[in-house]
C-alpha positions in Angstrom: -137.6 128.8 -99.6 -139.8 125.9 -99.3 -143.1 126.0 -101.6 -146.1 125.3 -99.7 -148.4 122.6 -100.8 -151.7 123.4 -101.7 -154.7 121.6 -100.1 -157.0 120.1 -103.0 -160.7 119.0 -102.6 -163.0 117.1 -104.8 -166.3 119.3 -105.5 -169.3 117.2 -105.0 -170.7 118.5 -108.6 -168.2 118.0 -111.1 -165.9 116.0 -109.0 -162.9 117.7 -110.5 -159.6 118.3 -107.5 -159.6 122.1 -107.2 -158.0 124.5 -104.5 -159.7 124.0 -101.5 -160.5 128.4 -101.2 -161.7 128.1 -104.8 -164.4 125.9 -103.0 -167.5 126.6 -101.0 -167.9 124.1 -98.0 -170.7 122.5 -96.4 -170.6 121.2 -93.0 -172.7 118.7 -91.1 -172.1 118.6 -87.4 -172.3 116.5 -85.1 -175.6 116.9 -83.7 -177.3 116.7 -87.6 -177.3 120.7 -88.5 -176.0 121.3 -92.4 -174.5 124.9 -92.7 -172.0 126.8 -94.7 -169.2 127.1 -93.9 -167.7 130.4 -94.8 -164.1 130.3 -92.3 -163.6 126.5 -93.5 -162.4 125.6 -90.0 -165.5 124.6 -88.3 -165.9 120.7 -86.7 -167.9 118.7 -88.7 -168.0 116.5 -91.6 -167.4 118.9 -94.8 -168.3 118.7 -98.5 -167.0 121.0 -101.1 -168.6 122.7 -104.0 -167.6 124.9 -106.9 -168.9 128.1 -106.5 -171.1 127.6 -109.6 -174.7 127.5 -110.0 -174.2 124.7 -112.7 -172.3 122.3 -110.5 -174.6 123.7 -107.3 -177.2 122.0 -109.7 -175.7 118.9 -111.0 -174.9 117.9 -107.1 -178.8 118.8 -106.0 -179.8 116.8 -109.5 -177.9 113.5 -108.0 -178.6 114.0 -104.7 -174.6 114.2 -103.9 -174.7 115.9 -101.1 -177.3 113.8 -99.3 -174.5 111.0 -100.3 -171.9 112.9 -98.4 -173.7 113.1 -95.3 -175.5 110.1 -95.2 -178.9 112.2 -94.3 -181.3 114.4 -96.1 -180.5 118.2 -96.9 -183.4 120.7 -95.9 -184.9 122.5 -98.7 -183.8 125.8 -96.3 -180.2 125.0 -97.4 -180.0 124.0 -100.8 -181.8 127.8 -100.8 -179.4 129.6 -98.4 -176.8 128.1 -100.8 -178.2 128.7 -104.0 -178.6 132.7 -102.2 -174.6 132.8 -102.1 -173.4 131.2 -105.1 -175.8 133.7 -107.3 -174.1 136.6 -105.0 -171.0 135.2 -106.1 -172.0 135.5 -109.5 -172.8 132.0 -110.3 -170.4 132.0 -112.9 
């Protein structure tokens, strides 16, 4: 039997190639919303993060995922995110 290939994304933080479900991702749609996106299926332009409050940090330090979207993140977001990742633990 064929092995499947796994899909890899780059994390916005570290910008290390990890398993895309080790990954949280962000969506912008397309009328200018930013969510999370928890299925990973939604339309949109996507950005991945590590689900760790230190690279959750690095990518808010350099303003990565502003970069990503071309647009400024809400304050709302970076919260709602920083919410999750310290439910997953944070690591």
């Amino acid at each position: 039997m064929k092995k499947r290939k796994v899909p890899l994304r780059r994390c916005v933080g570290c910008r290390e190639m990890k398993d895309k479900r080790e990954l949280l991702r962000i969506v912008r749609n397309n009328v200018g919303e930013i969510f999370i996106d928890s299925t990973g299926k939604k339309n949109g332009r996507g950005a991945y993060i590590c689900k760790s409050i230190d690279c959750f940090n690095i990518a808010r330090k350099t303003r990565s995922l502003s970069h990503e979207f071309s647009c400024e993140i809400p304050e709302e977001v970076y919260d709602e995110i920083t919410k999750l990742l310290e439910g997953y633990g944070g690591e």
